[in-house]
KOLTITI-81921 format. One record per residue (C-alpha): residue number from 1; x, y, z. Coordinates in nm, 2 decimals. Example, Ala and Ser with C-alpha at 12.3 -4.5 7.8 and 13.67 -1.06 7.14 Angstrom:
<rs>
@n: 1; px: 1.23; py: -0.45; pz: 0.78
@n: 2; px: 1.37; py: -0.11; pz: 0.71
</rs>
This chain:
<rs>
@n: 1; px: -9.30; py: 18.29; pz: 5.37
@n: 2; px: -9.18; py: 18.19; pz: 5.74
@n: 3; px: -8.95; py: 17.86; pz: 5.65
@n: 4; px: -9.08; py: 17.62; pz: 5.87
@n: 5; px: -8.68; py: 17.52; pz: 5.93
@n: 6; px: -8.74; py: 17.81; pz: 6.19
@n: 7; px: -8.90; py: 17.54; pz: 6.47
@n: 8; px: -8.53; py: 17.34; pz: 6.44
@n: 9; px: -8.38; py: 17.66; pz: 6.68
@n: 10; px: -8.47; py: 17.50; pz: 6.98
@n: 11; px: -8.26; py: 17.75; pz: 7.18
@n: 12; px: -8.45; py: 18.07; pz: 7.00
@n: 13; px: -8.61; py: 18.28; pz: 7.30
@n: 14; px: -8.68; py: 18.61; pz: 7.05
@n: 15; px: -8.88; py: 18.59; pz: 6.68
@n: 16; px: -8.95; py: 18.93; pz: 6.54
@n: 17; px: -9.04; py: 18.98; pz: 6.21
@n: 18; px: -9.27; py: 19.21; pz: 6.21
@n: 19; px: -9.35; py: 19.49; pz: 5.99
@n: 20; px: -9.25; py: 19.28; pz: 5.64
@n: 21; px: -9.42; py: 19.19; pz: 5.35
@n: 22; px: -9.43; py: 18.78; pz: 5.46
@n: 23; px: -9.69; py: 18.56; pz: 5.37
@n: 24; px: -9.86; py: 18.23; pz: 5.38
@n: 25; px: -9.94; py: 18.08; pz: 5.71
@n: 26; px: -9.77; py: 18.03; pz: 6.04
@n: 27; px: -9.59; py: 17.74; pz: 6.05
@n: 28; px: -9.63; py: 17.45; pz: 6.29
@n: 29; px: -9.37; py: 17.38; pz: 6.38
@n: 30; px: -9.29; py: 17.77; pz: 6.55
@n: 31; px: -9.46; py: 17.50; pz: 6.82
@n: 32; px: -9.11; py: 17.32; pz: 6.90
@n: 33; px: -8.94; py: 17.62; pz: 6.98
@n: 34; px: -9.00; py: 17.59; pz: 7.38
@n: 35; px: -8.79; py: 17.81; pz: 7.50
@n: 36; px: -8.94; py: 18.08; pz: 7.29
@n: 37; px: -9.05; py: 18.39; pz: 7.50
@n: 38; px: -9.20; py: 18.63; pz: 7.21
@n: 39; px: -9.33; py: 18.60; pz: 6.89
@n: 40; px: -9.36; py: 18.90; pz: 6.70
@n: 41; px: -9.54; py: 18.87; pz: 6.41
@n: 42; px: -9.76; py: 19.17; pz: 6.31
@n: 43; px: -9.80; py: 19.41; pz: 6.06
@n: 44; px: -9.76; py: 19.13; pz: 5.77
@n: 45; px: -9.96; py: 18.96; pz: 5.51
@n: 46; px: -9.99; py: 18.64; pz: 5.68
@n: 47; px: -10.31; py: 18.39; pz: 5.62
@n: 48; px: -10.49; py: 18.09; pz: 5.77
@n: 49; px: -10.53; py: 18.03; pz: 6.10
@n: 50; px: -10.34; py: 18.01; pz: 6.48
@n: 51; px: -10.17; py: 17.70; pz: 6.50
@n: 52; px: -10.35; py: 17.50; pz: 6.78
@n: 53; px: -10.01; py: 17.35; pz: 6.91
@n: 54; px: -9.94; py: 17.72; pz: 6.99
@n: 55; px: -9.95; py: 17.63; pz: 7.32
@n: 56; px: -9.68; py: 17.41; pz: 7.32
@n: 57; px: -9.38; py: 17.73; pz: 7.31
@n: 58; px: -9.47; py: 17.68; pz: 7.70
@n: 59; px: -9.26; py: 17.97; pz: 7.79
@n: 60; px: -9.42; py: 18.20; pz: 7.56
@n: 61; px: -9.51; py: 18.56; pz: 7.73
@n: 62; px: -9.60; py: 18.77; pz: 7.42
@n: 63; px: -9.78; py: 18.71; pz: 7.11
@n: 64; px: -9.84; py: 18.98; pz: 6.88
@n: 65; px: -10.00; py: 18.89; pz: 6.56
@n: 66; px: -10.20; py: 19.20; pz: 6.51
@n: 67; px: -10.24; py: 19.32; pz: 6.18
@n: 68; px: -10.27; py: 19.03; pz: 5.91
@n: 69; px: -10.52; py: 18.87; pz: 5.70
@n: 70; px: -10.55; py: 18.54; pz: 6.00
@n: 71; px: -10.88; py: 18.42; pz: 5.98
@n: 72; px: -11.03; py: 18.10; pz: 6.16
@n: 73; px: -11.11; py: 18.05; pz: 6.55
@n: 74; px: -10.92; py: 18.18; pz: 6.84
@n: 75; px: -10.79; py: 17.84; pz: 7.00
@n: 76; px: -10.86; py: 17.79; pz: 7.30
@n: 77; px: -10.56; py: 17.63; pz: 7.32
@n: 78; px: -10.42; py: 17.99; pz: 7.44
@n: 79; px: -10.51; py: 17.92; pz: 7.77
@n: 80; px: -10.25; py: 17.65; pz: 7.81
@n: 81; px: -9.95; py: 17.95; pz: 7.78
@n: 82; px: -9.95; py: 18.00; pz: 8.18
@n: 83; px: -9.65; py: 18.26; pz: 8.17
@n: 84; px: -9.86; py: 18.49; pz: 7.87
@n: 85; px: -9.83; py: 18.84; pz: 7.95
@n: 86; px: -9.92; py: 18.98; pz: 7.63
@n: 87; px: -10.19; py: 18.91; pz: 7.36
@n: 88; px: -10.22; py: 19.11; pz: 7.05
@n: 89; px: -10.48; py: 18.96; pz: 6.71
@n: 90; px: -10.61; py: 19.28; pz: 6.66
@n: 91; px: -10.69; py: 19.40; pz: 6.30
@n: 92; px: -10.72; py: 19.01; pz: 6.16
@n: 93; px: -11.04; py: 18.85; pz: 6.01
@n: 94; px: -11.08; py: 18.58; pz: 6.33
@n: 95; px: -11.42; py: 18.50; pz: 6.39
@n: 96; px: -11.68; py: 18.29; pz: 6.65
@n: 97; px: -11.69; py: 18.36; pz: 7.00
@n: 98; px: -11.42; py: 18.45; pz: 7.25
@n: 99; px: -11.31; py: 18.14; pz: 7.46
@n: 100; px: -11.37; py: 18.25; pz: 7.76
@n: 101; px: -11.11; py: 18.03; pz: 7.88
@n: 102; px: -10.88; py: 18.31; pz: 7.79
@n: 103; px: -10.98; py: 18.47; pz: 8.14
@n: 104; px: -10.82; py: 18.17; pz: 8.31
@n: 105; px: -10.48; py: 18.34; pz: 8.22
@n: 106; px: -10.30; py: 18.42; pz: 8.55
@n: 107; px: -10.05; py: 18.69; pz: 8.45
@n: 108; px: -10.22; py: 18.84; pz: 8.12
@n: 109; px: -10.19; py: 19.19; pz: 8.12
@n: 110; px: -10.27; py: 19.31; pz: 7.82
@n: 111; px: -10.53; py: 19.20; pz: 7.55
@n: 112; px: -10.69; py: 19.37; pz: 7.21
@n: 113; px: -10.90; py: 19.14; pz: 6.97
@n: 114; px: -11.02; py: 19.45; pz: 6.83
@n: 115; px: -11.14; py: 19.46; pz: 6.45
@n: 116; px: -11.19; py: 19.17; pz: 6.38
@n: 117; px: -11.54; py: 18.95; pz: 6.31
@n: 118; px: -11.55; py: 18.82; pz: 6.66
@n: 119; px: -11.94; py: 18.73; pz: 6.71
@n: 120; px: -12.22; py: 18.68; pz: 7.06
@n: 121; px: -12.14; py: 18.80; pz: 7.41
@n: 122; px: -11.82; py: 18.91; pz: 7.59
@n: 123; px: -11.70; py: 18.62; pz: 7.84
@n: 124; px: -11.84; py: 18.80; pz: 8.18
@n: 125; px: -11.50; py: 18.74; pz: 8.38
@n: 126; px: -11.27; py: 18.86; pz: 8.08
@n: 127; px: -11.54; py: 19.14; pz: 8.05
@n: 128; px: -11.48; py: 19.23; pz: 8.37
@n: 129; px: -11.09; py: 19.22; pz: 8.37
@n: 130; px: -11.03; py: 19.44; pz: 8.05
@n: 131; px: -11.34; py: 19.71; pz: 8.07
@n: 132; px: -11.17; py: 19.91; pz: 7.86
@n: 133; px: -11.38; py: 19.93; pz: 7.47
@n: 134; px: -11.10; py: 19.98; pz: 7.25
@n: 135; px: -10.98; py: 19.62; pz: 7.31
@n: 136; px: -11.34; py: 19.48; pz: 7.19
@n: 137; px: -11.42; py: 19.75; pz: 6.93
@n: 138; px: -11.46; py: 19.70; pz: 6.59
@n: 139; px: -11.63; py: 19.34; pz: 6.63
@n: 140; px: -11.97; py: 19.37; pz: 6.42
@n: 141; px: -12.09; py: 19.12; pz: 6.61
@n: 142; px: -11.96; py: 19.13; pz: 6.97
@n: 143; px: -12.17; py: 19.20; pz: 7.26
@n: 144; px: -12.18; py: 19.26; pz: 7.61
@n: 145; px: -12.01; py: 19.46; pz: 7.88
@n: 146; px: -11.76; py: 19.68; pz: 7.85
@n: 147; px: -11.88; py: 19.72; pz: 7.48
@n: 148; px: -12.24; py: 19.94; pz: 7.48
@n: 149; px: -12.42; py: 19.68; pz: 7.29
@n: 150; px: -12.68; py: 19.45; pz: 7.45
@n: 151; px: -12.68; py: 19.05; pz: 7.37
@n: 152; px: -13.00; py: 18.94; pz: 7.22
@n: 153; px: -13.00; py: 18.69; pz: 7.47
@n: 154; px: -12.98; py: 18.98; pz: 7.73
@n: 155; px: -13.28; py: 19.12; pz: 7.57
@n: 156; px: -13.48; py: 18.83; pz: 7.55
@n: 157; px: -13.46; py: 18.73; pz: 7.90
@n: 158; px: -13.52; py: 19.11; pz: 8.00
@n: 159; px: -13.87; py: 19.10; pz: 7.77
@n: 160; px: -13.93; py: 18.74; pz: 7.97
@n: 161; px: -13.85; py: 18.92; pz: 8.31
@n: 162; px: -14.10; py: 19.21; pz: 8.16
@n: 163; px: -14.38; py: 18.95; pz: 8.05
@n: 164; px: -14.39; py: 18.79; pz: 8.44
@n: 165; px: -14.36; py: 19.13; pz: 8.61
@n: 166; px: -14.66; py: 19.23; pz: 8.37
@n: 167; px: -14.79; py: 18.91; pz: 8.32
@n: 168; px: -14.83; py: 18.73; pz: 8.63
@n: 169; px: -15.06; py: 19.07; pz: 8.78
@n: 170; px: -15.23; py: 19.04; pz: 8.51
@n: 171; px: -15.33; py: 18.67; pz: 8.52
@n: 172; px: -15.38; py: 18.68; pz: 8.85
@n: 173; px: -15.67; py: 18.98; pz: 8.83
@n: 174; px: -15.79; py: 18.77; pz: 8.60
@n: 175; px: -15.80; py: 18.46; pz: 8.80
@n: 176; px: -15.93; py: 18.67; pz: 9.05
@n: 177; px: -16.24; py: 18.82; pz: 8.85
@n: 178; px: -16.34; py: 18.43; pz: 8.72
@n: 179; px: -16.34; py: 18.29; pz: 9.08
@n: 180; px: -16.57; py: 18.62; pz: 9.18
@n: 181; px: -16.74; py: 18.52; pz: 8.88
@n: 182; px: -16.78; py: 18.18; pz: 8.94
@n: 183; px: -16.85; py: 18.25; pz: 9.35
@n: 184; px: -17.16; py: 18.47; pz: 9.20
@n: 185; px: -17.28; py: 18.22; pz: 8.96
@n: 186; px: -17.28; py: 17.92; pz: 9.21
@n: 187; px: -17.46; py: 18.16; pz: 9.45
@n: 188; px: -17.73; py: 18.24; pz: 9.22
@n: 189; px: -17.75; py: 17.84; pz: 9.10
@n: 190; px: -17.80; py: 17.70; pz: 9.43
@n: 191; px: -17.96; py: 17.96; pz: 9.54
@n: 192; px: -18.23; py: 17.89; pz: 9.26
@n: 193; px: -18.22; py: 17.52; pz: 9.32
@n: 194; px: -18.31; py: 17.58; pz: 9.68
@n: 195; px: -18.62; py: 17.79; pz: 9.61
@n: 196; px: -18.69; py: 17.56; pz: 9.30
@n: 197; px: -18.57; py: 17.21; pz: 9.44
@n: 198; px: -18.62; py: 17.21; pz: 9.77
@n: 199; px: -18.93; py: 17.36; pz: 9.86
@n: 200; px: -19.07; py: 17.14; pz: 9.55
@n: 201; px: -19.24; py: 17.48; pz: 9.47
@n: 202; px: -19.22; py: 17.86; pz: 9.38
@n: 203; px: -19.42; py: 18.00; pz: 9.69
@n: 204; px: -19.53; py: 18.36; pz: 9.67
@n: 205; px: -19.32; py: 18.61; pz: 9.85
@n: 206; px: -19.47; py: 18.78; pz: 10.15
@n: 207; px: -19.34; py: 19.13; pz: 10.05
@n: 208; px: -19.63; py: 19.10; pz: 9.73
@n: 209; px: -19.83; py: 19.00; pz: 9.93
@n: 210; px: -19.84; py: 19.26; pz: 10.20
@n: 211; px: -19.75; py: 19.56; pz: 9.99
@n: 212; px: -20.12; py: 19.71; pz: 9.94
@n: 213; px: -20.20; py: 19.97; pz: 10.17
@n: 214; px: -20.53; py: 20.06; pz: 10.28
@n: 215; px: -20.70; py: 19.85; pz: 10.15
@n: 216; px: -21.08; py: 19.71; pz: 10.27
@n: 217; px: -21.09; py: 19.36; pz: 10.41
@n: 218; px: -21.40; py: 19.42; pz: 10.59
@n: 219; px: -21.52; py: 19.64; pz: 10.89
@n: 220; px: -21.60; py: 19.61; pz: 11.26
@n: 221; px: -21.92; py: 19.59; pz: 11.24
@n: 222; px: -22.00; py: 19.31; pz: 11.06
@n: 223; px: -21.66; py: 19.12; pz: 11.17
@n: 224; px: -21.60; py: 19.26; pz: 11.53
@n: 225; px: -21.27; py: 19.44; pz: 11.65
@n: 226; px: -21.03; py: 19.53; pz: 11.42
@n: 227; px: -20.67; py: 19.38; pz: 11.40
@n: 228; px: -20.44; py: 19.71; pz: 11.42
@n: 229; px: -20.27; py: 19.70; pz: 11.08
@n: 230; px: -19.94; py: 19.94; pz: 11.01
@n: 231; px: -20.05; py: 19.88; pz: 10.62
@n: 232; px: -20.38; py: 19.66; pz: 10.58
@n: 233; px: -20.67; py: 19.63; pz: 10.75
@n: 234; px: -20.76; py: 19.32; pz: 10.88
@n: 235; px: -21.05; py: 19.18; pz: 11.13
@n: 236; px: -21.02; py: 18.93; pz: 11.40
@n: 237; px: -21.28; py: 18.75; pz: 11.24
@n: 238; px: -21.10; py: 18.72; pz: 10.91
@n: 239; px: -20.79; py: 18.57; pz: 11.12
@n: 240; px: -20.97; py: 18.30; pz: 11.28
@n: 241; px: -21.08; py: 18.16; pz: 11.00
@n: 242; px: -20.77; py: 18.19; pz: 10.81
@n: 243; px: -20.59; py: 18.01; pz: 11.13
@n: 244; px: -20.92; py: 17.79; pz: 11.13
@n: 245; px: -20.96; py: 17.92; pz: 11.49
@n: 246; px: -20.59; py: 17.85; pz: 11.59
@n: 247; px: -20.65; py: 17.48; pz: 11.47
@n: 248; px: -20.30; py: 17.29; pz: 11.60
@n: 249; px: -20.28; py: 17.20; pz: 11.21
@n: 250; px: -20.14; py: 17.56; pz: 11.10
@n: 251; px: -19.90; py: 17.58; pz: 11.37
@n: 252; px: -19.56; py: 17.72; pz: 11.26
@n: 253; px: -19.38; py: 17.72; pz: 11.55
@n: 254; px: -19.35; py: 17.69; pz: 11.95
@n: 255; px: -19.17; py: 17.92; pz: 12.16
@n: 256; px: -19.13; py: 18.10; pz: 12.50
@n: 257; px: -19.28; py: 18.40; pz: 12.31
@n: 258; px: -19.57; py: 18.19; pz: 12.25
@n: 259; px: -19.73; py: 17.99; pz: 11.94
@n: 260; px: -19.68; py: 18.10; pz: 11.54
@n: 261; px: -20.00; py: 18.01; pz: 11.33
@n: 262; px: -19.98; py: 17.99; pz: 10.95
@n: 263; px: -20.27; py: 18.26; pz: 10.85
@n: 264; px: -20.41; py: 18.22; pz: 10.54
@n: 265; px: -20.70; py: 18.45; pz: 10.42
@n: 266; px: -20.91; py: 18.44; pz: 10.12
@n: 267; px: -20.77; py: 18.65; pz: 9.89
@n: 268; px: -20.46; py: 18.46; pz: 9.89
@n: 269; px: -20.23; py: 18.67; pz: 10.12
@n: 270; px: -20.02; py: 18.44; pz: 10.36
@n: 271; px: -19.94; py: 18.58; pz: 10.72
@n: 272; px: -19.76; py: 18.51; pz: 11.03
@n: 273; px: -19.98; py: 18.54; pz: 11.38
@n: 274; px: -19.75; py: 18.47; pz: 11.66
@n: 275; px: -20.05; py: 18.43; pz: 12.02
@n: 276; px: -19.85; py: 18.50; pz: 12.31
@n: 277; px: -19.95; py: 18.32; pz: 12.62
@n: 278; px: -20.26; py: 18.43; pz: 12.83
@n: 279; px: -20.28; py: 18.66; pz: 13.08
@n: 280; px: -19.87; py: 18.82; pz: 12.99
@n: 281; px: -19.91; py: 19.18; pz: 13.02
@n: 282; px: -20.18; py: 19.49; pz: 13.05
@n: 283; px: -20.34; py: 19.60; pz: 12.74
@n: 284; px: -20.16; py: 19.97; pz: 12.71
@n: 285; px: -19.82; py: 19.83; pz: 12.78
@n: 286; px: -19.87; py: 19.57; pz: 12.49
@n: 287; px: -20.02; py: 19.90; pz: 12.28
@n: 288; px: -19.69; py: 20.04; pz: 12.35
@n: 289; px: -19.41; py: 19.79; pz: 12.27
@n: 290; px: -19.64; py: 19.69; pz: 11.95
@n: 291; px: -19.60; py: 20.03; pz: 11.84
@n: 292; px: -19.19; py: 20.05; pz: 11.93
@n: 293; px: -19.19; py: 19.73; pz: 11.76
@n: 294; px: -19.31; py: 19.84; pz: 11.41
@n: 295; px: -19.02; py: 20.10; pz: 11.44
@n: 296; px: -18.75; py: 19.88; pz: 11.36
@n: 297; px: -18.69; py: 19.78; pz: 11.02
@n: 298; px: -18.43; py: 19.58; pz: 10.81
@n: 299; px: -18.39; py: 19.33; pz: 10.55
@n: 300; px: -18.26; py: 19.07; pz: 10.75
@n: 301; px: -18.55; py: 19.14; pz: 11.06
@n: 302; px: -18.85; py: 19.02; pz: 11.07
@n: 303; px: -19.14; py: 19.27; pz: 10.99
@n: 304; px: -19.42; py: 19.35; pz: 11.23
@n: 305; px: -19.72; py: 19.40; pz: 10.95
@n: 306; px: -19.98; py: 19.46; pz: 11.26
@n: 307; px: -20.17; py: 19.35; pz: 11.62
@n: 308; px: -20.42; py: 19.30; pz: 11.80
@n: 309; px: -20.52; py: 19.33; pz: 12.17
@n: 310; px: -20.83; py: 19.21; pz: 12.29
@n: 311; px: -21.10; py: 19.05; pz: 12.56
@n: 312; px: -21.06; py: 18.77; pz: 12.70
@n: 313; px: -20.61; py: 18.85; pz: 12.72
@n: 314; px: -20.58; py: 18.77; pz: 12.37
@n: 315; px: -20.28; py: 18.92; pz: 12.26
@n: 316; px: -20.17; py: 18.88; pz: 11.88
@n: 317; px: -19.83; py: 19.01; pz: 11.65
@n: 318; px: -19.88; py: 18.99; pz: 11.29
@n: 319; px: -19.57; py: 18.93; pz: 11.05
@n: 320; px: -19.52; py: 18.88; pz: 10.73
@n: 321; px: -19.54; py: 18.50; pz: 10.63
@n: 322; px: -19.17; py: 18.33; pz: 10.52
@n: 323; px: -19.24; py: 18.05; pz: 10.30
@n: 324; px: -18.91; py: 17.84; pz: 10.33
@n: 325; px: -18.89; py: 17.80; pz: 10.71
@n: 326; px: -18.61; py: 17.81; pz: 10.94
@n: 327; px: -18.22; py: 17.71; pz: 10.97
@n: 328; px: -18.31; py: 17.49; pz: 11.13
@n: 329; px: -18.48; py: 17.20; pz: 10.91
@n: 330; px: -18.26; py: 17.37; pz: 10.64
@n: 331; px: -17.92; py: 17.21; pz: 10.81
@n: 332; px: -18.14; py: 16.90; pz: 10.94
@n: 333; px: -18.22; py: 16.88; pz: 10.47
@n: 334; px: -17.81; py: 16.97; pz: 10.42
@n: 335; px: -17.71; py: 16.70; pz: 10.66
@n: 336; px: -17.95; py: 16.41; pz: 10.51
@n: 337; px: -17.83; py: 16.52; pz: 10.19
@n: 338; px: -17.42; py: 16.53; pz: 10.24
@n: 339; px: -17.48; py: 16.88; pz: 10.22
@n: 340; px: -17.53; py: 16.94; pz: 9.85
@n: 341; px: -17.87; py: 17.18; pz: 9.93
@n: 342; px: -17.65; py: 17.45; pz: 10.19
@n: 343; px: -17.31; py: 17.47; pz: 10.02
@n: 344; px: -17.05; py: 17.74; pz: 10.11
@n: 345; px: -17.21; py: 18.03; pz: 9.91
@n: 346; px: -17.50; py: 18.01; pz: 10.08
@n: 347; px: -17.42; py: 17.94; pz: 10.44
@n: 348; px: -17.15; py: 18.25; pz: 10.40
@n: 349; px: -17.46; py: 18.42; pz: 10.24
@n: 350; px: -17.70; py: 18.31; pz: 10.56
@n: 351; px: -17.38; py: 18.39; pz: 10.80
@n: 352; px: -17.34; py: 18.76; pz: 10.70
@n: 353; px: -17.81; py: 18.82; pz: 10.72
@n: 354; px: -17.76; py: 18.72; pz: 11.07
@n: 355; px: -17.47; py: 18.91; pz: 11.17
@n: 356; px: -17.60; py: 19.20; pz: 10.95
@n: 357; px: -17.96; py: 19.17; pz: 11.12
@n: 358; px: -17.78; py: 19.16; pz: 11.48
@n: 359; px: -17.55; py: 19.48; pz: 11.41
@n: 360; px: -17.86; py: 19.64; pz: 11.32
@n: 361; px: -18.04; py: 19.55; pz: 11.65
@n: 362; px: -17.75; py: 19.64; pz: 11.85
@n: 363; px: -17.71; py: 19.98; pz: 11.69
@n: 364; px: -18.07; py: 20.01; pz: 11.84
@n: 365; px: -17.91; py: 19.90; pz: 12.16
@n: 366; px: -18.16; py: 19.59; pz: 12.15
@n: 367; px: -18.03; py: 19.22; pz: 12.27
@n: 368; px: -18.19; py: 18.92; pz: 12.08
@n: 369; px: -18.19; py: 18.76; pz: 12.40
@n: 370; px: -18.28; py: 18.40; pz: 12.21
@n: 371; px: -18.05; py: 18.35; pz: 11.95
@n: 372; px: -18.11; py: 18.01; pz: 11.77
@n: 373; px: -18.12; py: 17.84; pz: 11.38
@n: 374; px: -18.54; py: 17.80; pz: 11.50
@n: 375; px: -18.54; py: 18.19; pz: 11.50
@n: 376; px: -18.36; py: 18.24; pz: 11.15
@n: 377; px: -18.67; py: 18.22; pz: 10.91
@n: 378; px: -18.62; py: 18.24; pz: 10.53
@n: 379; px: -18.80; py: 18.47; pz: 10.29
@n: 380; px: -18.90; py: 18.33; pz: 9.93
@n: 381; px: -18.53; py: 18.44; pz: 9.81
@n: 382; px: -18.37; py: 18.24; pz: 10.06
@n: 383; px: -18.24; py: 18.52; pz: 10.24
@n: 384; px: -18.24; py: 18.50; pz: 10.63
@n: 385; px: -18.46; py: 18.70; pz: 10.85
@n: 386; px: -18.42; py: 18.74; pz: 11.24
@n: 387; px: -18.76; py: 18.65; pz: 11.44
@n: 388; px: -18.83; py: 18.64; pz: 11.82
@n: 389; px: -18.66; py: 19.01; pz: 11.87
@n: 390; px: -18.76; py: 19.31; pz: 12.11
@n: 391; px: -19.01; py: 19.01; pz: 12.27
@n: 392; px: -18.90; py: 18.99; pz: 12.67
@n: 393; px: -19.11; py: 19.29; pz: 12.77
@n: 394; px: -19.44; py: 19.09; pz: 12.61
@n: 395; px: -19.34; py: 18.77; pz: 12.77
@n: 396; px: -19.21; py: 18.86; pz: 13.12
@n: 397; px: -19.03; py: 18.54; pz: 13.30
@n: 398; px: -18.91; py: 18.46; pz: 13.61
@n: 399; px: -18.55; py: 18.45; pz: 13.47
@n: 400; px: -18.39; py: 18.79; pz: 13.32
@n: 401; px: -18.27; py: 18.68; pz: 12.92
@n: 402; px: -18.04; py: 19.02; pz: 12.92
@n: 403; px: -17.79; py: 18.82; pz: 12.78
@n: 404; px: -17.73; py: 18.72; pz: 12.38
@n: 405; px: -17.70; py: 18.31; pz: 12.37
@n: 406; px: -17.53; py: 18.21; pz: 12.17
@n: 407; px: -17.56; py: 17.80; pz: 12.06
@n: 408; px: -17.20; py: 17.65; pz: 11.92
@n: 409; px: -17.35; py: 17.35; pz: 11.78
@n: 410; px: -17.54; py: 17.52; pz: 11.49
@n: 411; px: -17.30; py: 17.81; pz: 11.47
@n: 412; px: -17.02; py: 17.58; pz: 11.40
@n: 413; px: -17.25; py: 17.37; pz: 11.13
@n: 414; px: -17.28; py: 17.71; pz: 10.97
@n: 415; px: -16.94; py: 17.80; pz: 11.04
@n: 416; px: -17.01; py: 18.16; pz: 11.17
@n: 417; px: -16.69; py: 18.29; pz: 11.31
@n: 418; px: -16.66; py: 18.60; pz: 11.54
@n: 419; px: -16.44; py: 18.76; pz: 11.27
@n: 420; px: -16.76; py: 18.70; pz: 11.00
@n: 421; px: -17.01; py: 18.88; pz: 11.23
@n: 422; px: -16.77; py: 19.19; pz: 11.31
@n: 423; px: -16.69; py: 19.22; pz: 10.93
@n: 424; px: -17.04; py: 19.19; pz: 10.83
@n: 425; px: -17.08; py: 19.46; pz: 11.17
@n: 426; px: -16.90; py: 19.72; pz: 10.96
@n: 427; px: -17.05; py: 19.72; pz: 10.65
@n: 428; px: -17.41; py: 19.65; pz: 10.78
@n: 429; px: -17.69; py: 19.84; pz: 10.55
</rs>
């Protein structure tokens, strides 16, 4: 064993005994001995652990107690030796974790903790300093740089860096499909609660009930002229009576194009009959722009079904009928109402039928000319239809209507943008 009487040299600058057959543990009081510059201890049988006052041989610049049967904690007392130059406890039993304090060291040169059961990661700094993997090897349990064995802490936060990159996509495509989900399902509720709710009834859609073709509602000579119908034939007769001769009671709408009557006839089909004023044009140009008119079809357009052009300047456009009227007494409802009837579904909805009924026209190179929420009827689905197009050469006025007008008031309530209209532009049907 090392007699502890050893730590009474107080001038001893040099203890080597290494490579001898001593045993036991290191004694304390080595610790007095300040003036000590190596300890040389290695290749012995030597048990327990460092003395913590190690640190008080202040001059110490070499410790070598490789090869032993040392077990216990490196202290991080170690740190404390600012002149150590050389650390050797390779080949021990030392376990736990490096200090990492050890890096703090000014002038160590030269380290090995190799083969022992040192345990978790490498201190990053001391890593860094002595990347060589000798000095670490041989620790079952050591991890980190320069050894080639990843920390489990490593790896966790790698898989948690790998479950966001994968994860948030993910969630986010999913967040993404419920709001579509949810955008689609309020558009279909409200739009149900407006046909159901707000019209207090189901009406019956005009495309039912104009679809027959050719079928018989009478003849000219037992109801006098014939209305021209594109699909149906109908007689003058029957439309006065379903107007009940133009009675002020079926009137749908006023205009400069003229008055809209509610037709009714009796077999249950609803029509449009707009009159345009007296006297407006000859017979053969109304012939012709009647005939140009039933050209121009789309969903969000209103459908010329027929006319009529008779004695004494009666001049007649049939459409089909559209049961839940115009924008607008549908904002005049929404405002009364805090606008729970129109929410944002279905004035986006409304927004893109205009602008896609508008691109349409203007790929005909036709101009509105009267653009306003009076002229956006609604069908039985709630889905808008332009009216009052492809009108100015049956109404001629003093005053040329060349240009589109537009009204900010409503557009704004509806929240139709210029940006709206040119998307909805690209993709029109």
């Amino acid at each position: 064993m090392i007699p502890a009487e050893l730590g009474n040299c107080s001038s001893l600058e040099v203890l080597e005994l290494r490579s001898n057959h001593l045993r036991g543990s290191i004694p304390g009081d080595i610790s007095r001995l300040s003036r000590l510059k190596k300890l040389d201890l290695g290749e012995d049988a030597l048990t327990g652990e460092i003395p913590e006052d190690i640190h008080r041989c202040s001059s110490l610049n070499s410790l070598l107690l490789d090869v032993n049967h040392l077990s216990g904690r490196i202290p991080e007392s170690l740190s404390k030796l600012p002149n150590l130059a050389v650390l050797s406890l390779s080949s021990n039993s030392l376990s736990g974790t490096i200090p990492a304090n050890l890096s703090h060291i000014p002038g160590l040169r030269y380290l090995n903790l190799s083969r022992n059961s040192l345990e978790g990661e490498i201190p990053r700094l001391l890593g860094s300093r002595f990347n060589d993997p000798s000095v670490f090897a041989m620790n079952g349990e050591l991890c980190g740089k320069p050894l080639d064995r990843e920390c489990a802490k490593v790896r966790n936060r790698k898989r948690k860096k790998l479950i966001l990159f994968i994860g948030v996509p993910v969630a986010a495509t999913v967040l993404l499909a419920l709001c579509c989900c949810a955008y689609i399902y309020s558009l279909l509720r409200w739009r149900k609660r407006l046909r159901d709710g707000v019209t207090g009834e189901k009406k019956r859609s005009p495309a039912s009930a104009s679809s027959g073709t050719d079928r018989s509602r009478g003849s000219g000579e037992n109801g006098g002229p014939k209305l021209v119908m594109f699909n149906n034939k109908i007689t003058y007769a029957e439309t006065l009576v379903a107007t009940r001769q133009f009675d002020e009671e079926n009137v749908l709408s006023r205009g400069r194009c003229g008055v809209v009557f509610k037709a009714s006839y009796q077999d249950g089909m609803v029509l449009s009959v707009r009159r345009l004023p007296d006297g407006s044009i000859s017979e053969s140009t109304f012939r012709k722009e009647a005939e140009s008119l039933d050209k121009v079809k789309h969903r969000n357009l209103t459908v010329l079904r027929g006319y009529y052009v008779g004695p004494p300047d009666v001049r007649l456009l049939v459409y089909d009928y559209m049961p839940n009227g115009n924008l607008a007494t549908l904002l005049q409802e929404a405002s009364h109402q805090d606008g729970h009837v129109l929410n944002w579904p279905m004035r986006h909805l409304i927004a893109l039928g205009i602008a896609r009924g508008l691109a349409f026209l203007h790929s005909l190179s036709l101009v509105h000319g009267d653009l306003k929420p009076q002229n956006v009827l609604f069908d039985a689905d709630f889905e808008a239809h332009l009216s009052e197009f492809g009108l100015d050469k049956l109404t001629p006025s003093k005053t040329s209507r060349s240009l589109l007008i537009f009204h900010p008031s409503w557009l704004t309530r509806l929240c139709i943008t210029r940006s709206s209209i040119n998307r909805a532009a690209d993709k029109r049907s």
